[in-house]
PDB file of N, H, CA, C and O in Angstrom:
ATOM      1  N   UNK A   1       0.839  -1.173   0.000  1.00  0.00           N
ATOM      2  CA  UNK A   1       0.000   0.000   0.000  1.00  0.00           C
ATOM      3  C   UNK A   1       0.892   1.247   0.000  1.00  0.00           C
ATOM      4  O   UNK A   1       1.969   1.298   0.595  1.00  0.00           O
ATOM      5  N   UNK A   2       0.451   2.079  -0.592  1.00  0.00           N
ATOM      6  H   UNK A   2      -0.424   2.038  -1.076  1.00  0.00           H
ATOM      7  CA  UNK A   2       1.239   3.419  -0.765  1.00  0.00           C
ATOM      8  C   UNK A   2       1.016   4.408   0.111  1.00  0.00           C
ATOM      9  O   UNK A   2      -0.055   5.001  -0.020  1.00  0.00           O
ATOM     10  N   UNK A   3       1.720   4.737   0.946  1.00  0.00           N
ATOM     11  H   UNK A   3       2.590   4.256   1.052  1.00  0.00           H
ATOM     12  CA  UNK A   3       1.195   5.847   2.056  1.00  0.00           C
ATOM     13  C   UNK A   3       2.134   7.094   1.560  1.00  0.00           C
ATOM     14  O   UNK A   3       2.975   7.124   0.662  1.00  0.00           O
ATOM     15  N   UNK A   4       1.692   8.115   2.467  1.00  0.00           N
ATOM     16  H   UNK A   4       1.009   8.091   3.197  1.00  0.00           H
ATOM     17  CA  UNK A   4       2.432   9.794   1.980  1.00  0.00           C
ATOM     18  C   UNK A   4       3.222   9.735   3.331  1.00  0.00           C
ATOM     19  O   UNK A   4       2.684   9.407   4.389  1.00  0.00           O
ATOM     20  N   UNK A   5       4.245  10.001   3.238  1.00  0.00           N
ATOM     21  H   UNK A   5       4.682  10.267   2.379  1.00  0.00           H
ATOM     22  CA  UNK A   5       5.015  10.390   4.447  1.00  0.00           C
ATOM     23  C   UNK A   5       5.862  11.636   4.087  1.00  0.00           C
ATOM     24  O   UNK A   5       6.465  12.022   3.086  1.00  0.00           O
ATOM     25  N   UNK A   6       5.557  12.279   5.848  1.00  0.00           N
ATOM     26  H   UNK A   6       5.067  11.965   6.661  1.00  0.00           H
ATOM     27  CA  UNK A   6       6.285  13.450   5.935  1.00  0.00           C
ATOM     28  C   UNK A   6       7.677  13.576   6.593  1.00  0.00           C
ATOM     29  O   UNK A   6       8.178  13.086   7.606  1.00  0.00           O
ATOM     30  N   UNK A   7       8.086  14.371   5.688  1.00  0.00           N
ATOM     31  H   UNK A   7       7.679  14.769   4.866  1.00  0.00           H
ATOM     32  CA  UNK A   7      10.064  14.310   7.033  1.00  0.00           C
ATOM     33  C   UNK A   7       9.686  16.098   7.787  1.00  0.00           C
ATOM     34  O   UNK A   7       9.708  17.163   7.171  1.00  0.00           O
ATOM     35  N   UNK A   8       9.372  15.876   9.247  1.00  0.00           N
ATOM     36  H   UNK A   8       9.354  15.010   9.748  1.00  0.00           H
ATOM     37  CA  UNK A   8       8.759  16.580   9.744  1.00  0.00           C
ATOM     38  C   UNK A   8      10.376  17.784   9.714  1.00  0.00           C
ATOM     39  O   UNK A   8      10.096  18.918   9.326  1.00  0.00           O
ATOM     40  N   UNK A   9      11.337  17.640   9.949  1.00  0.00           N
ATOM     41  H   UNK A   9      11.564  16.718  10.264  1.00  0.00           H
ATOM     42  CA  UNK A   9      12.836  18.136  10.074  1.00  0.00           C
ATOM     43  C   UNK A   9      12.594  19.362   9.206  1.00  0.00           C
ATOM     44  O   UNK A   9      12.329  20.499   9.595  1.00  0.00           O
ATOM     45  N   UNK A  10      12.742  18.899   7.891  1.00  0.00           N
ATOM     46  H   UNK A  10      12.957  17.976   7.575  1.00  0.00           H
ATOM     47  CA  UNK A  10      12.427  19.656   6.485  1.00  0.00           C
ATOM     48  C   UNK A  10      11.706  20.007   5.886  1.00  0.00           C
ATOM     49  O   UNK A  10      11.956  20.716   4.911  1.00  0.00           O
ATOM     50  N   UNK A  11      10.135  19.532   6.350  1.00  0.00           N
ATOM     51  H   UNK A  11       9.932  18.957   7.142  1.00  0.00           H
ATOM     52  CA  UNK A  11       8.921  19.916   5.516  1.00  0.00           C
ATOM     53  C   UNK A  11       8.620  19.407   3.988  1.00  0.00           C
ATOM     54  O   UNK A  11       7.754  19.803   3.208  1.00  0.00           O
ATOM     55  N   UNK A  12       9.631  18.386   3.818  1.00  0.00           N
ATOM     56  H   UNK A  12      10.334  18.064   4.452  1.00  0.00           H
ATOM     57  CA  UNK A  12       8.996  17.900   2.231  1.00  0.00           C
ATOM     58  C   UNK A  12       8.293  16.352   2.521  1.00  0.00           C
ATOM     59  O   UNK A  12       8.580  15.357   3.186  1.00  0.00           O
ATOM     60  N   UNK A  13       7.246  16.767   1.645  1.00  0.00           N
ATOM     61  H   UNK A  13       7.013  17.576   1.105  1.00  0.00           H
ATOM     62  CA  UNK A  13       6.690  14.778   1.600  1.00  0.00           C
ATOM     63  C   UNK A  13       6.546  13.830   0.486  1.00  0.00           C
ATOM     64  O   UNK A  13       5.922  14.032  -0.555  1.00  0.00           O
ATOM     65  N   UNK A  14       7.022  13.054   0.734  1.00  0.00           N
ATOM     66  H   UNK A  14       7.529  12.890   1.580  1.00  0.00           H
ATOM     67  CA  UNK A  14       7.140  12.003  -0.228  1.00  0.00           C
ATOM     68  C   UNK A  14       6.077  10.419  -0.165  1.00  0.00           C
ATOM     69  O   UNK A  14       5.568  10.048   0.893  1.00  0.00           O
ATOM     70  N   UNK A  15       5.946   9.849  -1.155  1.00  0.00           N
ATOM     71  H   UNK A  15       6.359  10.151  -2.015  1.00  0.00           H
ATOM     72  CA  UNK A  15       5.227   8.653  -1.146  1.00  0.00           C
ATOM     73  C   UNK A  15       5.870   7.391  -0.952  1.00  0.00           C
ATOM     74  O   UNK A  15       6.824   7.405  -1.729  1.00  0.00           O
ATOM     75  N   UNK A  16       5.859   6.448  -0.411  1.00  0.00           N
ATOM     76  H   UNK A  16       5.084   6.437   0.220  1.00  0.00           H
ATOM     77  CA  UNK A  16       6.324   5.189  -0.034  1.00  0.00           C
ATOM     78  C   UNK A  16       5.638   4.154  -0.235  1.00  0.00           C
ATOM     79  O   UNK A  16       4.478   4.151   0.177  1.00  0.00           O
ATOM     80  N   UNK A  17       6.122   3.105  -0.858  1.00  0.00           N
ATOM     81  H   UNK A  17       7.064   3.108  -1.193  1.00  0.00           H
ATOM     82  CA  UNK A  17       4.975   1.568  -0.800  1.00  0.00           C
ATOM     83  C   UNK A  17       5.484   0.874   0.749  1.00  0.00           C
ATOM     84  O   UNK A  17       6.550   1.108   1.318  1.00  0.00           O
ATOM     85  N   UNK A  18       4.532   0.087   1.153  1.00  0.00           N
ATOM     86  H   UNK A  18       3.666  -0.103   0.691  1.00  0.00           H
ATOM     87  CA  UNK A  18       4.946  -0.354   1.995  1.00  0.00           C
ATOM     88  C   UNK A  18       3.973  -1.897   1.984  1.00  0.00           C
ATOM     89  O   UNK A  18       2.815  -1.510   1.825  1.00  0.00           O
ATOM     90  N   UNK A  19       3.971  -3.558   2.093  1.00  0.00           N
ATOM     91  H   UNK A  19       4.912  -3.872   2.223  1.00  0.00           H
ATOM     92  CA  UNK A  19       3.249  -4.512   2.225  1.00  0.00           C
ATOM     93  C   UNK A  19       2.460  -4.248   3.041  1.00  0.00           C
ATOM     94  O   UNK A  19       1.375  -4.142   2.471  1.00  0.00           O
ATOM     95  N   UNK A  20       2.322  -3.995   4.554  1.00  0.00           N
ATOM     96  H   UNK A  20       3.204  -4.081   5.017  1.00  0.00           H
ATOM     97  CA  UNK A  20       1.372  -3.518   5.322  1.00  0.00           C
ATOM     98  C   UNK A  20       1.878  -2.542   6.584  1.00  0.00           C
ATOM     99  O   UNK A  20       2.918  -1.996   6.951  1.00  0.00           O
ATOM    100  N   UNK A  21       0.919  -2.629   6.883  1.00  0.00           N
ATOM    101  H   UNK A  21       0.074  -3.072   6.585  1.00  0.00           H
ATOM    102  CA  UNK A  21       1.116  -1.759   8.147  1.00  0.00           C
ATOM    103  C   UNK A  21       2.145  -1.825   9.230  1.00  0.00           C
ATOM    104  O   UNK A  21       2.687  -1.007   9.973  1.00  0.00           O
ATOM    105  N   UNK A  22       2.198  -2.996   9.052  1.00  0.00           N
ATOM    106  H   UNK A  22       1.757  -3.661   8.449  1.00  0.00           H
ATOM    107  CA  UNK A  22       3.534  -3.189  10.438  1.00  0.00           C
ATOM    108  C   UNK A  22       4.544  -2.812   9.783  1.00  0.00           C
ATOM    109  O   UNK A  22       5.528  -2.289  10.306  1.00  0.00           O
ATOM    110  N   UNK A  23       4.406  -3.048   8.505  1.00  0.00           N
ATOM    111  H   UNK A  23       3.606  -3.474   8.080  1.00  0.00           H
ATOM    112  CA  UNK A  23       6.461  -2.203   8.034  1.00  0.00           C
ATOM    113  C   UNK A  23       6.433  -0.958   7.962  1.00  0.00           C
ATOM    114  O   UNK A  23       7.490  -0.339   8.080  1.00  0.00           O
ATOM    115  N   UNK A  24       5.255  -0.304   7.756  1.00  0.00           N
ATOM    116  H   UNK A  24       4.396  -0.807   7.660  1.00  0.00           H
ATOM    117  CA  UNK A  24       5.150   0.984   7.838  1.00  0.00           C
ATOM    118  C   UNK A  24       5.467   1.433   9.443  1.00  0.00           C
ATOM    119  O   UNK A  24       6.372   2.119   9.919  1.00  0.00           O
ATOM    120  N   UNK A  25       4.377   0.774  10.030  1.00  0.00           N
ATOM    121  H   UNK A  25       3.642   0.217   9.644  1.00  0.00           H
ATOM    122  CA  UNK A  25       5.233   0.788  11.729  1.00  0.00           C
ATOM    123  C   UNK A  25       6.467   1.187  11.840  1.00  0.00           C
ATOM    124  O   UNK A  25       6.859   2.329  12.079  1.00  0.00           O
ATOM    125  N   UNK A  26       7.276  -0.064  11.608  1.00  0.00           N
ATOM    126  H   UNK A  26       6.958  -0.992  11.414  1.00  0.00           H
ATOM    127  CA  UNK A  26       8.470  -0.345  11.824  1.00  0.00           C
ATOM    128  C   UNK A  26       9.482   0.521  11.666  1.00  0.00           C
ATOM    129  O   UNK A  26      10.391   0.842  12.431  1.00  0.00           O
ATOM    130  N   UNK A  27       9.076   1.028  10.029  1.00  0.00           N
ATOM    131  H   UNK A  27       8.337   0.768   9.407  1.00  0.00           H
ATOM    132  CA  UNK A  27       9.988   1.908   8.912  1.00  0.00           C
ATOM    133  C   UNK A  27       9.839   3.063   9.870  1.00  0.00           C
ATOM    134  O   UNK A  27      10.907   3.365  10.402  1.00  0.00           O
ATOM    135  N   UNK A  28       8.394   4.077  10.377  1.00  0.00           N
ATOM    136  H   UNK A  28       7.526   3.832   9.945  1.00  0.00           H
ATOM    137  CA  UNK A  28       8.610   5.063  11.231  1.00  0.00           C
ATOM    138  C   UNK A  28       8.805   4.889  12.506  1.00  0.00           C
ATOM    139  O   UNK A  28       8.302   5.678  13.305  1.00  0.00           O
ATOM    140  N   UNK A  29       9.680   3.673  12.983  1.00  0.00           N
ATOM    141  H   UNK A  29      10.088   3.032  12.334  1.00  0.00           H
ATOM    142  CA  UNK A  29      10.140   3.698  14.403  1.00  0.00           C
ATOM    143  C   UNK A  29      11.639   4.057  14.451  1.00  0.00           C
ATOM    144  O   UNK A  29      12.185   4.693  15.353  1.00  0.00           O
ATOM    145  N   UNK A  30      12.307   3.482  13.182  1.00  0.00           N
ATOM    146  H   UNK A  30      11.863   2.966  12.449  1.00  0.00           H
ATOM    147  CA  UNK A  30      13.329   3.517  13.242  1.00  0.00           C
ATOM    148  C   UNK A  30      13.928   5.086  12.206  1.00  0.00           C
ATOM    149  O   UNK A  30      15.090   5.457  12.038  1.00  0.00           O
ATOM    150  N   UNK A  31      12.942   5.566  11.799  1.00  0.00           N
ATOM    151  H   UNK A  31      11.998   5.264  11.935  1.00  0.00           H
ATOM    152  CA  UNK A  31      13.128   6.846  11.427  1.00  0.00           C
ATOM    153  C   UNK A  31      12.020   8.050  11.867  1.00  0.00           C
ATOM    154  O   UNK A  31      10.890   8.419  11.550  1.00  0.00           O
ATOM    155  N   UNK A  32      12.961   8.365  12.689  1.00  0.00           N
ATOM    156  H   UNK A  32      13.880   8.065  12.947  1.00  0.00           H
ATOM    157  CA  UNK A  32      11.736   9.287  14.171  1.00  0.00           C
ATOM    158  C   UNK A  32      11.293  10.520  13.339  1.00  0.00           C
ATOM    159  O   UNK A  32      10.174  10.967  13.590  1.00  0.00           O
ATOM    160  N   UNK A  33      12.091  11.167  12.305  1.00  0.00           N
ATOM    161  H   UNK A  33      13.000  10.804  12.101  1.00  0.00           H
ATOM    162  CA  UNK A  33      12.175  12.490  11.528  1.00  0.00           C
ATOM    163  C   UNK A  33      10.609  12.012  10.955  1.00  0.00           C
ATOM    164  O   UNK A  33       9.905  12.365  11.901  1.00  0.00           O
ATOM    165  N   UNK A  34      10.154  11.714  10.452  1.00  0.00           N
ATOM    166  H   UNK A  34      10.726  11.427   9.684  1.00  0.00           H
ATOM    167  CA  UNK A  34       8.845  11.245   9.834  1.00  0.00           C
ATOM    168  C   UNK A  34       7.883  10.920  10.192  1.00  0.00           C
ATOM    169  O   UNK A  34       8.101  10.399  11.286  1.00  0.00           O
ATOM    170  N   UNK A  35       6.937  10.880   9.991  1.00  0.00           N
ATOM    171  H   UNK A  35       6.760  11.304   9.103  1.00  0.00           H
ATOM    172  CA  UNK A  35       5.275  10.664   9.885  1.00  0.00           C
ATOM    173  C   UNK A  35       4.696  10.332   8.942  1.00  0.00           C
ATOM    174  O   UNK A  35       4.877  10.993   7.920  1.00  0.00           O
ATOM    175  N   UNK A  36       3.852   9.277   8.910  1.00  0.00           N
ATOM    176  H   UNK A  36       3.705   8.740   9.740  1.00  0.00           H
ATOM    177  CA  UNK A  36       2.349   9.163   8.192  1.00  0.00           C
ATOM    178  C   UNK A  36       1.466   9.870   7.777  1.00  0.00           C
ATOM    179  O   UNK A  36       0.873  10.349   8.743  1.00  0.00           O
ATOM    180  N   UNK A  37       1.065  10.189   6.875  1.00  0.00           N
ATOM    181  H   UNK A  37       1.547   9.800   6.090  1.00  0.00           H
ATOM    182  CA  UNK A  37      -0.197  11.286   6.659  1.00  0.00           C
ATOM    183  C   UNK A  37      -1.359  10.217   6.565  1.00  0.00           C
ATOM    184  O   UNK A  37      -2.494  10.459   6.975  1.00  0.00           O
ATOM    185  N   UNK A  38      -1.082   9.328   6.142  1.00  0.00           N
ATOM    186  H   UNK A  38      -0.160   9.131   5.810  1.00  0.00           H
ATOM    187  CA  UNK A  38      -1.677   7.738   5.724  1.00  0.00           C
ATOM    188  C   UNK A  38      -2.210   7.294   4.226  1.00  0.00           C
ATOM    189  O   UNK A  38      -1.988   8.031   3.265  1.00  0.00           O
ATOM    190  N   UNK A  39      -2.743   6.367   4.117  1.00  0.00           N
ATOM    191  H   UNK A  39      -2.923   5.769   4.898  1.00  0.00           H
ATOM    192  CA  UNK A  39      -2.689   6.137   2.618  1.00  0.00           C
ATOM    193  C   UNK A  39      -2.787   6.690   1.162  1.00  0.00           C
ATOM    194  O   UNK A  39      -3.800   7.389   1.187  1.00  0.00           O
ATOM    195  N   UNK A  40      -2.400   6.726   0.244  1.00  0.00           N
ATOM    196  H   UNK A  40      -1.577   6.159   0.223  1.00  0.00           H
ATOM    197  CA  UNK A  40      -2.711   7.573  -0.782  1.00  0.00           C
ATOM    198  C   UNK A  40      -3.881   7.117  -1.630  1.00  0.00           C
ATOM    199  O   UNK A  40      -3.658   6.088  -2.269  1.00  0.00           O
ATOM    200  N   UNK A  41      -4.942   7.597  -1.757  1.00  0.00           N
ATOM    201  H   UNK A  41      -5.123   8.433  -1.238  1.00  0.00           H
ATOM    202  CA  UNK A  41      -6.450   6.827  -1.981  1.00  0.00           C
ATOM    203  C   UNK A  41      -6.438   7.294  -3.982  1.00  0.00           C
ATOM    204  O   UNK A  41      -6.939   6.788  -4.986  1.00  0.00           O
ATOM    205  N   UNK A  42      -5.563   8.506  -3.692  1.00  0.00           N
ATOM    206  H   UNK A  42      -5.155   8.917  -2.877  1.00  0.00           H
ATOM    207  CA  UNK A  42      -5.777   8.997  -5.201  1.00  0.00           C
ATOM    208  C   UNK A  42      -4.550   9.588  -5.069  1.00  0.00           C
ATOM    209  O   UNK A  42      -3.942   9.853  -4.032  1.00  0.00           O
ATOM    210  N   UNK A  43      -3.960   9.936  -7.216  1.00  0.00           N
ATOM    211  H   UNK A  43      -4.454   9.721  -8.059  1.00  0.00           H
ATOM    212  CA  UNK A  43      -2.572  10.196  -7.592  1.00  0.00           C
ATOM    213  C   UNK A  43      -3.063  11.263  -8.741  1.00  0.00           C
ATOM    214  O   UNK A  43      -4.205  11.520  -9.122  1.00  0.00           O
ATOM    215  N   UNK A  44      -2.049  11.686  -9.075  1.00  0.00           N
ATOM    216  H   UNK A  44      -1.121  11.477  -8.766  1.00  0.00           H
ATOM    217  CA  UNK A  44      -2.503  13.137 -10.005  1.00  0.00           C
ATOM    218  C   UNK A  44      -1.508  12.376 -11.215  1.00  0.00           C
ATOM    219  O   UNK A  44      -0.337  12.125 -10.926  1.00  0.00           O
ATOM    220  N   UNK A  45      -2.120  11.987 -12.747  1.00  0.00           N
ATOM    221  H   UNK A  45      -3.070  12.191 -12.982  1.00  0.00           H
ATOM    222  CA  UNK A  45      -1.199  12.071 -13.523  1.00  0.00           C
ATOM    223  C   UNK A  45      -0.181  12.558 -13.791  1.00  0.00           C
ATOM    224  O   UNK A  45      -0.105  13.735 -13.438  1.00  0.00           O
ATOM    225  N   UNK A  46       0.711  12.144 -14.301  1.00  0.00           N
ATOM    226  H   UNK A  46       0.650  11.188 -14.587  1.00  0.00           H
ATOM    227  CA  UNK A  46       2.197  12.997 -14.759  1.00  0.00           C
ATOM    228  C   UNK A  46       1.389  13.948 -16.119  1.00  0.00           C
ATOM    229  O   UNK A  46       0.445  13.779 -16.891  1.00  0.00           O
ATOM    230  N   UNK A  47       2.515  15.101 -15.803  1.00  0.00           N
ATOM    231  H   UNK A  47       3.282  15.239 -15.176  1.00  0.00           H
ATOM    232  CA  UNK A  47       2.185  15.914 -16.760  1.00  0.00           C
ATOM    233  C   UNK A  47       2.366  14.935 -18.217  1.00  0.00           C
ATOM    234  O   UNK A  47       1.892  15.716 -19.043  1.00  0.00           O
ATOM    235  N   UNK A  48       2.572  14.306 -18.616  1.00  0.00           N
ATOM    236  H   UNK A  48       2.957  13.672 -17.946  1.00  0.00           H
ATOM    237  CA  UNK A  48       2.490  13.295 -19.626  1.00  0.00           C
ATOM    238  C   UNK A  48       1.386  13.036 -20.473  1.00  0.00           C
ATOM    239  O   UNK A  48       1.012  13.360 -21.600  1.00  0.00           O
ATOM    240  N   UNK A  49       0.990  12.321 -19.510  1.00  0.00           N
ATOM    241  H   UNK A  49       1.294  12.058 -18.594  1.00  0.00           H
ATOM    242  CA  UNK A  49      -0.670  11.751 -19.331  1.00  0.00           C
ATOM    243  C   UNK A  49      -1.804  13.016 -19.601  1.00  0.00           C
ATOM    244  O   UNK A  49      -2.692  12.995 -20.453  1.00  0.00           O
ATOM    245  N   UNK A  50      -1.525  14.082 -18.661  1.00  0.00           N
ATOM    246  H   UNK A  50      -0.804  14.099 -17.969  1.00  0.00           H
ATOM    247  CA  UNK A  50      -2.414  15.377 -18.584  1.00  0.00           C
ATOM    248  C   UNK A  50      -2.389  15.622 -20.452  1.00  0.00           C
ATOM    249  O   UNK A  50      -3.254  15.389 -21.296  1.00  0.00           O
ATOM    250  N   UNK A  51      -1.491  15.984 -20.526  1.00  0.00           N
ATOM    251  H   UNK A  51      -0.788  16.173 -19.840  1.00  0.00           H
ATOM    252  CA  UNK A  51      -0.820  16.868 -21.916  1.00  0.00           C
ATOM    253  C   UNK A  51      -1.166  15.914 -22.992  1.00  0.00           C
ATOM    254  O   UNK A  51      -1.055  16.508 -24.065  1.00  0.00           O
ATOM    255  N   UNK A  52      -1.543  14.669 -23.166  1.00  0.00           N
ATOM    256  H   UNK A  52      -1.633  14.187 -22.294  1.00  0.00           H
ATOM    257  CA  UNK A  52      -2.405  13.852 -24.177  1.00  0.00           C
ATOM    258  C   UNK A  52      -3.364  13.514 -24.294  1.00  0.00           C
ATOM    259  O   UNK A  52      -3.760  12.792 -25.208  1.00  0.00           O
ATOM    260  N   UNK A  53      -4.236  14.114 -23.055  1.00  0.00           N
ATOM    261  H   UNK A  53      -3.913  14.701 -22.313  1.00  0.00           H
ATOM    262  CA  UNK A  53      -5.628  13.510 -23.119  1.00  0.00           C
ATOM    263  C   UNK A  53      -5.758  15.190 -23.498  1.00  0.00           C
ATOM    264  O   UNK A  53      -6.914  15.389 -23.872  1.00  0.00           O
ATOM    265  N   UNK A  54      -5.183  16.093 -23.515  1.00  0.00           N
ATOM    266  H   UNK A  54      -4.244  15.932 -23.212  1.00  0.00           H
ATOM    267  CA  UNK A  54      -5.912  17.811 -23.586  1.00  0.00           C
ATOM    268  C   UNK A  54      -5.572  17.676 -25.298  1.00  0.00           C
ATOM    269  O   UNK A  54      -6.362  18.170 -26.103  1.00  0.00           O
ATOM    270  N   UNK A  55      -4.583  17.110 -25.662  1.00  0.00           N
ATOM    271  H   UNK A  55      -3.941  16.710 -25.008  1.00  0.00           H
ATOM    272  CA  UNK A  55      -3.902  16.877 -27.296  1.00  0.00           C
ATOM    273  C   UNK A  55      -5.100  16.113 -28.063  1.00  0.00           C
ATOM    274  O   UNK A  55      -5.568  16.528 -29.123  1.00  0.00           O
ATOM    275  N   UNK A  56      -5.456  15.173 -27.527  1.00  0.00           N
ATOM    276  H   UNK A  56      -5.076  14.837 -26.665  1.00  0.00           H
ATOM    277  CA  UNK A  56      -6.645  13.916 -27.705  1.00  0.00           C
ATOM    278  C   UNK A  56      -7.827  15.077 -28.514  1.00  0.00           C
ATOM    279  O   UNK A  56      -8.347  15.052 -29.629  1.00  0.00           O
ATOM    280  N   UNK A  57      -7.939  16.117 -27.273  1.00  0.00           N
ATOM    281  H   UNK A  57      -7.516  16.137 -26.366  1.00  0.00           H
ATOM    282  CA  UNK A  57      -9.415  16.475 -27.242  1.00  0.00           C
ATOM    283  C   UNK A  57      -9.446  17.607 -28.150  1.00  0.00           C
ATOM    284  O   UNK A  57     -10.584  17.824 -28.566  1.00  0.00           O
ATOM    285  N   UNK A  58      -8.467  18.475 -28.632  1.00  0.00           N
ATOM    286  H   UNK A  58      -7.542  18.299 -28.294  1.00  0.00           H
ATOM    287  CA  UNK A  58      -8.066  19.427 -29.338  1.00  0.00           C
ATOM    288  C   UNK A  58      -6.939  19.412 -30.691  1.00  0.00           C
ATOM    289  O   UNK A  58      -6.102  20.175 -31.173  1.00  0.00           O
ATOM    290  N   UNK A  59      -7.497  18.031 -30.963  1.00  0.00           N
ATOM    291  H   UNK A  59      -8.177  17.411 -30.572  1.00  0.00           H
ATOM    292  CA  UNK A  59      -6.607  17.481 -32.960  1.00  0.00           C
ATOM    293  C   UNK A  59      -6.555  18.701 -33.716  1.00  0.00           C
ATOM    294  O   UNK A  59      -5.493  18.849 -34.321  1.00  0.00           O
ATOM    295  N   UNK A  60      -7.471  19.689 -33.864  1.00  0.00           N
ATOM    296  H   UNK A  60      -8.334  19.568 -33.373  1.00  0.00           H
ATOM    297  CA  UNK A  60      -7.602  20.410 -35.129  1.00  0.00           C
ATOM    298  C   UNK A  60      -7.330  21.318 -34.906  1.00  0.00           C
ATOM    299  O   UNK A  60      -7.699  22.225 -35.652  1.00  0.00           O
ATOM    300  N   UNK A  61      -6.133  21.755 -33.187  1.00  0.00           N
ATOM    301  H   UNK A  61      -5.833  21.018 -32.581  1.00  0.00           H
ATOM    302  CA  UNK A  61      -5.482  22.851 -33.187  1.00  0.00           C
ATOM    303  C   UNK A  61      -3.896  22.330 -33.409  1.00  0.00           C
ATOM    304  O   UNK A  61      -3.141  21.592 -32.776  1.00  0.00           O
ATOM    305  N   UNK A  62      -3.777  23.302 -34.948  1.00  0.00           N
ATOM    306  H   UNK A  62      -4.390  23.901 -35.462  1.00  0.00           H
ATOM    307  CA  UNK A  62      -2.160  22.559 -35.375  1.00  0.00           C
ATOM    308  C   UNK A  62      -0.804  23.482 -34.413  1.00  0.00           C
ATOM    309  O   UNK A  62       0.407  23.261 -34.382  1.00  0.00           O
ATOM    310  N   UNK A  63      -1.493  24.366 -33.832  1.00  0.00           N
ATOM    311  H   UNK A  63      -2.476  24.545 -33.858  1.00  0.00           H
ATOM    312  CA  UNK A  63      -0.084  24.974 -33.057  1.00  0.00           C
ATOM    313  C   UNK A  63      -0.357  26.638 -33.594  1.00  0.00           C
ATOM    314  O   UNK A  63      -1.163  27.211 -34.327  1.00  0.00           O
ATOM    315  N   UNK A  64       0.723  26.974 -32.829  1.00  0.00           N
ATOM    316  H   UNK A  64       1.377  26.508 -32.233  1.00  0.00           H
ATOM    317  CA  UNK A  64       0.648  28.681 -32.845  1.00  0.00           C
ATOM    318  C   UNK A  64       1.232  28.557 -34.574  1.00  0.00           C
ATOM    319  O   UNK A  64       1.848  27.624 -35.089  1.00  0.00           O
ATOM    320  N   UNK A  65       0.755  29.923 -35.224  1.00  0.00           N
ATOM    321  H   UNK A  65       0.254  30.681 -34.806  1.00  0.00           H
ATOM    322  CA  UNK A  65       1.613  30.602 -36.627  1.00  0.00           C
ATOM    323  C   UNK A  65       0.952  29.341 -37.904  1.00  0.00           C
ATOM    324  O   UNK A  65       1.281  29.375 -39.090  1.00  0.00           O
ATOM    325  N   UNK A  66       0.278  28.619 -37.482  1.00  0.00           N
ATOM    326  H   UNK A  66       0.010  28.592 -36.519  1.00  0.00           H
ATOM    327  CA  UNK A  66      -0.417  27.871 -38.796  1.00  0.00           C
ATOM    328  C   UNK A  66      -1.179  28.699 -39.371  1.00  0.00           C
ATOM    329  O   UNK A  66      -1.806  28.367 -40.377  1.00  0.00           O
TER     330      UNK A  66
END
């Protein structure tokens, strides 16, 4: 399962997989700087993904100066 964890020290957060809960446990016992926010239920496409479904929906714009 993918949880969000915070590094409370620095203020940045990052995502982690973890099998279950007890390694997640575990993982923030032995790294005190951090916290759980808890699972990640939803993810935001990569700008990738975004930028081809907006391409998808708008074919018959060929670009600026056509």
């Amino acid at each position: 399962m993918k949880y969000t964890i915070l590094n409370r020290r620095i203020g940045s957060a990052l995502e982690m997989n973890f099998s279950n809960a007890d390694q997640l446990n575990r993982w923030l016992d032995i790294n005190e700087d951090f916290e759980s926010l808890g699972p990640v239920e939803k993810y935001l496409p990569t700008r990738h993904v975004r930028m081809q479904r907006w391409k998808d929906k708008n074919d018959q714009f060929a670009g600026w100066g056509s």
